[in-house]
N, C-alpha and C positions, 0 to 999 in steps of 0.2 A: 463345192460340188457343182457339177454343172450340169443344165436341166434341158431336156430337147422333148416337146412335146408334153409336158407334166409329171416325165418322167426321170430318173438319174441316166446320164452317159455311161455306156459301158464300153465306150471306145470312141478309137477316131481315125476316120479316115485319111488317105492324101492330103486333102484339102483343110482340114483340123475341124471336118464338120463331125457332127456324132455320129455314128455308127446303128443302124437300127436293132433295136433286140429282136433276135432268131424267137419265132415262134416254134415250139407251144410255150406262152409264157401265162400267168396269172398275176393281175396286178391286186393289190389290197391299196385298197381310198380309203379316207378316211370320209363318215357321214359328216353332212355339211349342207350349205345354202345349196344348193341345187337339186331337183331331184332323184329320184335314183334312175329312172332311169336316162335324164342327161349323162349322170355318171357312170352308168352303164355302155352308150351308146359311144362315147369320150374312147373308154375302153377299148372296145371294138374297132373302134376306128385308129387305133395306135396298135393293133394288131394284138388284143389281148386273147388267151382262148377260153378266160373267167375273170371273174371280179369276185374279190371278197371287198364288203363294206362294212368298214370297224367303225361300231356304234362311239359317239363320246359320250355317252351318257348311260347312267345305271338307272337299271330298275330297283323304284322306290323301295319296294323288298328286300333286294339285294342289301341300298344301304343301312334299314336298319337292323339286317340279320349281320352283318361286318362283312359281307362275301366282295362289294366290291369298293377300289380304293377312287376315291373322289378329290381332285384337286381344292381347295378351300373355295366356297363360294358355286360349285360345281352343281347342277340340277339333276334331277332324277325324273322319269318320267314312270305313270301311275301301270299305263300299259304296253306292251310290245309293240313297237313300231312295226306295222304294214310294206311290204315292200309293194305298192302298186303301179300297176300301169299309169300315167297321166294321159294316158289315151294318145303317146304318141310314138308309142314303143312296137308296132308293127314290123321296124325293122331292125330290130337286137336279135342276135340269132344265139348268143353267148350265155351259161349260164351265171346268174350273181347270187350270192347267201350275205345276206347281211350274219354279221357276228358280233357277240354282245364283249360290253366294253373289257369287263375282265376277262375274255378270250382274247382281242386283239390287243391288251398290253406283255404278250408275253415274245 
């Protein structure tokens, strides 16, 4: 597959460049090293008109009620991740929901 901006090609032009995606679209990230709202603002700026961010980690709860499924070795975290400002987010105009991990495996 091939990747133009962090995102998959969904064409190609003349020239064999990628083709940009037609807004309104929504992109879903995966949570990761950077913050959210980097990941957020990434978004925006690749023409997104939302962001969903899929958690990889289950709440502690979850794995020991069996509700969610955990690669071997996989961590849990005790309470719900915060989606905050880092105080540099003045210019995100898009909205993002984080979503927990057994929502974004389906």
């Amino acid at each position: 597959m091939n990747v133009h901006k962090g995102y998959p090609c969904v064409g190609y032009d003349e020239n064999g460049q990628c083709v940009a995606w037609k807004t309104p679209f929504i992109l879903m990230v995966d949570r990761g090293t950077c913050t959210f709202v980097t990941k957020v603002r990434h978004a925006q700026n690749v023409g997104a008109s939302g962001v969903l961010i899929a958690d990889n980690q289950c709440m502690c709860s979850d794995v020991s009620a069996g509700k969610c499924t955990n690669d071997p070795g996989a961590q849990c975290e005790s309470f719900e991740p915060i989606m905050a400002d880092d105080g540099s987010g003045g210019d995100i105009t898009i909205p993002a929901f984080l979503v927990f991990k057994q929502v974004s495996e389906y």
